[in-house]
KOLDO-348002 format. One line per field, with one value per residue: residue number from 1; x, y, z of N, C-alpha, C, O, CB in turn. Coordinates in Angstrom, 3 decimals. Glycine has a CB too. Layout:
% KOLDO-348002
k <- (NUM | ...)
n_xx <- (X | ...)
n_yy <- (Y | ...)
n_zz <- (Z | ...)
ca_xx <- (X | ...)
ca_yy <- (Y | ...)
ca_zz <- (Z | ...)
c_xx <- (X | ...)
c_yy <- (Y | ...)
c_zz <- (Z | ...)
o_xx <- (X | ...)
o_yy <- (Y | ...)
o_zz <- (Z | ...)
cb_xx <- (X | ...)
cb_yy <- (Y | ...)
cb_zz <- (Z | ...)
This chain:
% KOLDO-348002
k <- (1 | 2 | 3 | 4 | 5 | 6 | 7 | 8 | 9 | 10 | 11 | 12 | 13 | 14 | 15 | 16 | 17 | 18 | 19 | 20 | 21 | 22 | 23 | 24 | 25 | 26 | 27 | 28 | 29 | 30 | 31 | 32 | 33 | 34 | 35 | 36 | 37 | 38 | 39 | 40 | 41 | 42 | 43 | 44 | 45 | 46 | 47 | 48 | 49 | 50 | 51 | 52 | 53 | 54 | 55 | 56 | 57 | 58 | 59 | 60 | 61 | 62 | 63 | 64 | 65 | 66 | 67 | 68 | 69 | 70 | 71 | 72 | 73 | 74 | 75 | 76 | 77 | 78)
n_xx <- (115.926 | 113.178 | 110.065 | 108.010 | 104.657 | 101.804 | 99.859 | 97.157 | 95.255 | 95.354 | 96.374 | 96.450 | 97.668 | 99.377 | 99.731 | 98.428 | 98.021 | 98.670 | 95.949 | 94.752 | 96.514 | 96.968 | 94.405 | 92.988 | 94.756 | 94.225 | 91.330 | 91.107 | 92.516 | 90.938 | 89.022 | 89.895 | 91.243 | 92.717 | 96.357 | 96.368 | 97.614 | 98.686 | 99.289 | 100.399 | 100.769 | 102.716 | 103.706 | 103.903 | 105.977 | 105.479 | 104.466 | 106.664 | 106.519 | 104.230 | 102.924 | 104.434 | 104.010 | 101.341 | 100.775 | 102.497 | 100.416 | 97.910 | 98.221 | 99.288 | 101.250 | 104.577 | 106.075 | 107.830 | 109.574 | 109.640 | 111.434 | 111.418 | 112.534 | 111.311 | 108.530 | 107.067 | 106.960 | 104.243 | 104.705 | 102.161 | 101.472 | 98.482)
n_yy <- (87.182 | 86.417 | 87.260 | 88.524 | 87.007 | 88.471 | 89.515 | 88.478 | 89.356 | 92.457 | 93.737 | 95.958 | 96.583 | 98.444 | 100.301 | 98.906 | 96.260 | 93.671 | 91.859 | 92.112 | 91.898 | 88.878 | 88.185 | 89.342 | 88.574 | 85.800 | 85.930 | 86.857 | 84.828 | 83.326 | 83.338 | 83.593 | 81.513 | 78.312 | 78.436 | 80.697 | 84.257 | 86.821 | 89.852 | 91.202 | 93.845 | 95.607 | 97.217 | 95.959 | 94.915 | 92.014 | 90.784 | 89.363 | 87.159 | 85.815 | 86.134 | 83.956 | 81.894 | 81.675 | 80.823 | 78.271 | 76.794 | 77.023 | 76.076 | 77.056 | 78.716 | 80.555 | 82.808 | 85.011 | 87.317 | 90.821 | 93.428 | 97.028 | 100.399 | 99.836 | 98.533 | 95.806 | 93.349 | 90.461 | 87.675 | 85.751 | 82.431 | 80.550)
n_zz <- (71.102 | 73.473 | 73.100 | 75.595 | 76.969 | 77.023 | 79.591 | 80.670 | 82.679 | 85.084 | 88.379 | 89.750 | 92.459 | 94.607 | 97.113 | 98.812 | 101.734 | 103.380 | 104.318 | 101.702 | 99.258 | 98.780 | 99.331 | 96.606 | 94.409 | 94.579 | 94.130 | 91.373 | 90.306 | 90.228 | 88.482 | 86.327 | 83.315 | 83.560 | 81.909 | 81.633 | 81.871 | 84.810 | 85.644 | 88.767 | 90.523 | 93.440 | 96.441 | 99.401 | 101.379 | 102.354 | 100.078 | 98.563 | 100.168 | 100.780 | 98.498 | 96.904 | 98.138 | 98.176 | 95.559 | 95.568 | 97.117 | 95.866 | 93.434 | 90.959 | 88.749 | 89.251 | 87.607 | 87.134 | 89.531 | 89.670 | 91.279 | 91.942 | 92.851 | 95.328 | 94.792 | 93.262 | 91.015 | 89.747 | 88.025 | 86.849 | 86.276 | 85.948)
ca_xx <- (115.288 | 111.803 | 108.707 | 107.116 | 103.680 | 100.907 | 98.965 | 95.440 | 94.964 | 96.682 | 96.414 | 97.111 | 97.520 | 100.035 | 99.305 | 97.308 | 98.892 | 97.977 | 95.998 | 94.498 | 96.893 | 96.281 | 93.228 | 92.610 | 95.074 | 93.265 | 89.906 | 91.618 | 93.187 | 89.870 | 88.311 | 90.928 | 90.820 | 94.064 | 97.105 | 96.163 | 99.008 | 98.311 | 100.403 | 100.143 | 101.834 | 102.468 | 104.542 | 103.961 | 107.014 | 104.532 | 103.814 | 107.486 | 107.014 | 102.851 | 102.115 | 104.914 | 103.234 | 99.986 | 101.133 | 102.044 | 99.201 | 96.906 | 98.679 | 99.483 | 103.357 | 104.981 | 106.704 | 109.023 | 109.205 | 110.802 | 111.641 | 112.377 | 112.227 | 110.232 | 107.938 | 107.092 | 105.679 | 104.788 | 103.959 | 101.741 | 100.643 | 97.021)
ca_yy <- (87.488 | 85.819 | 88.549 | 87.848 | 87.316 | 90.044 | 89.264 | 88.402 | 90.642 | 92.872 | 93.742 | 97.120 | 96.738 | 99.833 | 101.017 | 98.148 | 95.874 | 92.032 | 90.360 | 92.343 | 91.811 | 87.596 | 88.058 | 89.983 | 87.795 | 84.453 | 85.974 | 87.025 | 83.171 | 82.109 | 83.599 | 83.004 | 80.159 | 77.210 | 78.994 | 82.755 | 85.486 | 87.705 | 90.593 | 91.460 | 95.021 | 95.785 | 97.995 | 96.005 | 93.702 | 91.232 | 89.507 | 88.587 | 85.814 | 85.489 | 85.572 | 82.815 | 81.001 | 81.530 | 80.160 | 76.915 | 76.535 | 76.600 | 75.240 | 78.066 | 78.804 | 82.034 | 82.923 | 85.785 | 88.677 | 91.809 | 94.913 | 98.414 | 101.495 | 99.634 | 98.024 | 94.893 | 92.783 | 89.030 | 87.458 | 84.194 | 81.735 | 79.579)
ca_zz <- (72.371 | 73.290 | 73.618 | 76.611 | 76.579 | 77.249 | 80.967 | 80.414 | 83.272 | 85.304 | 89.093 | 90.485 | 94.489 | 94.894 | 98.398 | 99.391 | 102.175 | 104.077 | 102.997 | 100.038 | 97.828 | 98.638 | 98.615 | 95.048 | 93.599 | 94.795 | 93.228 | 90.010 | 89.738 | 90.372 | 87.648 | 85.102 | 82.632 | 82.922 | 81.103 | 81.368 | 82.912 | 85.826 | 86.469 | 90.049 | 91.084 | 94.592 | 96.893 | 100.577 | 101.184 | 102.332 | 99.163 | 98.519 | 100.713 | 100.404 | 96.858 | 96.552 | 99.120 | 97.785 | 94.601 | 95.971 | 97.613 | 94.753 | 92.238 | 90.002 | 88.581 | 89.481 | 86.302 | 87.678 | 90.476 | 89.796 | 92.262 | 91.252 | 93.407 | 96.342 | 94.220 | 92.970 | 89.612 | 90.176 | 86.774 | 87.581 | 85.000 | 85.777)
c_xx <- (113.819 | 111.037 | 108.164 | 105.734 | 102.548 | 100.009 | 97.668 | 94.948 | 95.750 | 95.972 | 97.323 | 97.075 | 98.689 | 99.085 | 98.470 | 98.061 | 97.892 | 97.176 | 95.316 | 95.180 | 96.866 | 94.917 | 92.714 | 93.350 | 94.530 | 91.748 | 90.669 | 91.647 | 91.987 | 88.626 | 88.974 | 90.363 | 92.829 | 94.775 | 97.303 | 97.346 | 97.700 | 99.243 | 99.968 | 101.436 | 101.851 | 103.572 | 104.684 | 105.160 | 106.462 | 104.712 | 105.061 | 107.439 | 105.397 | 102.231 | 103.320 | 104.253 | 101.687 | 99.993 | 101.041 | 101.280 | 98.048 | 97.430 | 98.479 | 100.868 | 103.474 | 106.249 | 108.241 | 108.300 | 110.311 | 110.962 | 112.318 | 111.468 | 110.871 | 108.781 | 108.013 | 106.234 | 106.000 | 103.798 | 103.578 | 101.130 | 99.558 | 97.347)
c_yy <- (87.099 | 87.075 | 87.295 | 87.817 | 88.412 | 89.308 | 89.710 | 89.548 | 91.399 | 93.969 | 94.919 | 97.555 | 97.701 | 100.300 | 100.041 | 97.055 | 94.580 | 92.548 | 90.865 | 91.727 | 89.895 | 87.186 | 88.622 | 89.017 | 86.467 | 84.643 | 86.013 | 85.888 | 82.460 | 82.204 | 83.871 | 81.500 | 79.547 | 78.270 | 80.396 | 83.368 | 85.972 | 87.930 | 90.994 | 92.827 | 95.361 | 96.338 | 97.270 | 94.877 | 92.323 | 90.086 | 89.267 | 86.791 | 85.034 | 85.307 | 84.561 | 81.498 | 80.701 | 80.395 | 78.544 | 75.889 | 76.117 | 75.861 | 75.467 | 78.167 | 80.187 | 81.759 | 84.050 | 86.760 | 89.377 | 93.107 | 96.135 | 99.252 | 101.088 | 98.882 | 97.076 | 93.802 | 91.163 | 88.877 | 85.404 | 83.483 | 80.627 | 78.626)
c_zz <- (72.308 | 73.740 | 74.419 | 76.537 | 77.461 | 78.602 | 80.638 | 81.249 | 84.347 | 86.749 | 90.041 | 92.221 | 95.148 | 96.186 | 99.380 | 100.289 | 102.659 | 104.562 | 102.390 | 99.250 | 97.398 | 98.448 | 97.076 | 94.101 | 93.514 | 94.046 | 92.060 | 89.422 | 89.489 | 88.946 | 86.005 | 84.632 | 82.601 | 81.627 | 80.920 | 82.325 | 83.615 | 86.022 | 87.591 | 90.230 | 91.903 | 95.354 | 98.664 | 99.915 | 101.870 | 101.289 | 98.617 | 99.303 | 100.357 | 99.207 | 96.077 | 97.024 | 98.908 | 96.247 | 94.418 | 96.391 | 96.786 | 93.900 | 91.550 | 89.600 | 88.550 | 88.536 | 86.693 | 88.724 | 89.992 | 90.619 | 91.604 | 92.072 | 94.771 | 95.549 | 93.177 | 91.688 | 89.551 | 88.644 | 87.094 | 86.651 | 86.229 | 85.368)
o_xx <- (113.180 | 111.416 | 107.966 | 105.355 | 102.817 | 99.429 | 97.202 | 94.362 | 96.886 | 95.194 | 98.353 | 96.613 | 98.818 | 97.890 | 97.979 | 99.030 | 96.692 | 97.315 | 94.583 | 94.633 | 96.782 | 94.402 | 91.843 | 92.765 | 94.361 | 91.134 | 90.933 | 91.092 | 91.841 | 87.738 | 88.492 | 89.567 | 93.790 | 94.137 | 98.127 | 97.799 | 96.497 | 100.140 | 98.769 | 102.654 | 100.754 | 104.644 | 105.488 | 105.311 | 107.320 | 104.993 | 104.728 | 108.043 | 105.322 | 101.292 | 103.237 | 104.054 | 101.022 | 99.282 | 100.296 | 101.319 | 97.367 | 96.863 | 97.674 | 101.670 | 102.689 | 107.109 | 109.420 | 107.100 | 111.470 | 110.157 | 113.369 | 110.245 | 109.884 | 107.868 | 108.796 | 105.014 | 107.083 | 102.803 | 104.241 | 100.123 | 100.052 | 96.525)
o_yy <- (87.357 | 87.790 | 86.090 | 88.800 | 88.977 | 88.292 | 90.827 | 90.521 | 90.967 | 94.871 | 94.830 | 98.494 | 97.590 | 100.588 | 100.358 | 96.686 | 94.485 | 93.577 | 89.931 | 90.957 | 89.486 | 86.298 | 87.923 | 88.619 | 85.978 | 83.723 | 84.872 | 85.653 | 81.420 | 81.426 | 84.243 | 80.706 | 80.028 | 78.767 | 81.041 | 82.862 | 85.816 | 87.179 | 91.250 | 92.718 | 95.913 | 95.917 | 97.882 | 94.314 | 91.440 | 88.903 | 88.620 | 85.745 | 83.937 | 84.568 | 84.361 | 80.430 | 79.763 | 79.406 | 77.807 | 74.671 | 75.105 | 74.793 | 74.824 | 77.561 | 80.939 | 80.883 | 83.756 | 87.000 | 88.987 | 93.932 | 96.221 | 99.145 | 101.762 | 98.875 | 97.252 | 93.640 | 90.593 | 89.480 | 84.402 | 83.991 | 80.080 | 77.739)
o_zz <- (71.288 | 74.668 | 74.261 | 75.899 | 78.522 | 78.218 | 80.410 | 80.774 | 84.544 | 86.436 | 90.710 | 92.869 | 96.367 | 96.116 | 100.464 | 99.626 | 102.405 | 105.223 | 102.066 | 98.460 | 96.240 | 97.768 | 96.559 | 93.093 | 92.396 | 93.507 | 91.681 | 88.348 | 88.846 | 88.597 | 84.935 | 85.133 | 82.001 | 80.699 | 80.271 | 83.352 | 83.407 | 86.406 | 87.478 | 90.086 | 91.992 | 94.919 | 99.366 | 98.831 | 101.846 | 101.487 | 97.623 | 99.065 | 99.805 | 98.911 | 94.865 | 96.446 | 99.348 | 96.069 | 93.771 | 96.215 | 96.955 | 93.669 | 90.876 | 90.310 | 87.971 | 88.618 | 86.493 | 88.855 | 89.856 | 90.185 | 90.968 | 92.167 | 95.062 | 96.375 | 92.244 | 91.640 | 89.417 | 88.244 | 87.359 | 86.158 | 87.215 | 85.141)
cb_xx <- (115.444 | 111.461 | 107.249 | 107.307 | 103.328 | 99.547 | 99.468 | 94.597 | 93.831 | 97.611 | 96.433 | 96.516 | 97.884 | 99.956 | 98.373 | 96.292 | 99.703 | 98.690 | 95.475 | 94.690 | 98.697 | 96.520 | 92.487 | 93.226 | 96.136 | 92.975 | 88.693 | 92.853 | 94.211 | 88.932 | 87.666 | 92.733 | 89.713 | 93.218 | 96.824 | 94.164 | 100.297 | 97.626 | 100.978 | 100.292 | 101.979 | 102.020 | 103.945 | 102.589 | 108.543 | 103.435 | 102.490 | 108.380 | 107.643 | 102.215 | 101.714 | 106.128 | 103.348 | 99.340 | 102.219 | 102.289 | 98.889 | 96.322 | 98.554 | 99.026 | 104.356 | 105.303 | 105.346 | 109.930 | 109.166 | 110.999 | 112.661 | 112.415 | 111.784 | 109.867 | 107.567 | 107.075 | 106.082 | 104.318 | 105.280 | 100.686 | 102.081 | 95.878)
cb_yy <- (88.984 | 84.358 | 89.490 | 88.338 | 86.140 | 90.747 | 90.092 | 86.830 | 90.510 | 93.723 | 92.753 | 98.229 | 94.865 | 101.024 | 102.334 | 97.468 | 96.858 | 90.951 | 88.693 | 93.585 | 92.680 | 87.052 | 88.522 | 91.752 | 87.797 | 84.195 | 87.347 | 87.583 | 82.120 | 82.356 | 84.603 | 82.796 | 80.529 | 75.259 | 78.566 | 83.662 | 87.286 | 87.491 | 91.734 | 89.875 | 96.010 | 94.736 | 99.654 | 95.796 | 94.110 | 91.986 | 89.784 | 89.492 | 85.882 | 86.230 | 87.318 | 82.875 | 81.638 | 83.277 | 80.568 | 76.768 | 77.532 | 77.597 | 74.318 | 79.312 | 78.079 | 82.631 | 83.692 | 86.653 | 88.566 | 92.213 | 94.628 | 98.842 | 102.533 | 101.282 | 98.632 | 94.800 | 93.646 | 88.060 | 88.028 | 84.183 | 80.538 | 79.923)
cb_zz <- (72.720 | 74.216 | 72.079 | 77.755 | 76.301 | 75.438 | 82.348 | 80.987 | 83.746 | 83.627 | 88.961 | 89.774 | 95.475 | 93.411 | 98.006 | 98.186 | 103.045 | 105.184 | 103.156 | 99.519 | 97.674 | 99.516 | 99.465 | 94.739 | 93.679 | 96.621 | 93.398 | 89.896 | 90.986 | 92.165 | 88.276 | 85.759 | 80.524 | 81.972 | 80.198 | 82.192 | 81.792 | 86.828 | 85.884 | 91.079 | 90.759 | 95.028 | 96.610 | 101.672 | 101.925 | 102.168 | 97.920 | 98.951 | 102.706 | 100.809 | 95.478 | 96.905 | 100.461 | 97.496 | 94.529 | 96.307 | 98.221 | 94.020 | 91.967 | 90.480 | 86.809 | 91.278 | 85.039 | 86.418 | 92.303 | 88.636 | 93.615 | 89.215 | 92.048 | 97.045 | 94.109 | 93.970 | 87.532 | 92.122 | 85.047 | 88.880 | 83.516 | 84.907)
């Protein structure tokens, strides 16, 4: 089994809804260095479709999303 690796940094937007959580993640990316994680955690159903979309946009790779109990963890590589 591969260990995943540890998120440079890590993005608690629980309760926070459009467009925070595009916007906080767009600063975060921006202040990352090429190759670094960002976990992003978030409860609006929003950024299912927006922080994919944001993704593409910049030209970042969204590594996985996972859902549990209404809430959401997008793991984004730089």
């Amino acid at each position: 089994m591969e260990q995943e690796e540890t998120p440079k940094r890590r993005l608690d937007l629980l309760g926070f809804f459009c467009p925070v959580p595009v916007h906080e993640t767009r600063k975060a990316l921006s202040e990352m260095q090429e190759g670094e994680l960002l976990e992003v955690l978030g409860d609006d159903p929003e950024t299912l479709h927006d922080l994919p979309t944001l993704c593409d946009r910049i030209g970042v790779e969204l590594l996985n999303v996972e859902e549990a109990f209404g809430e959401y963890r997008f793991l984004i590589r730089k």
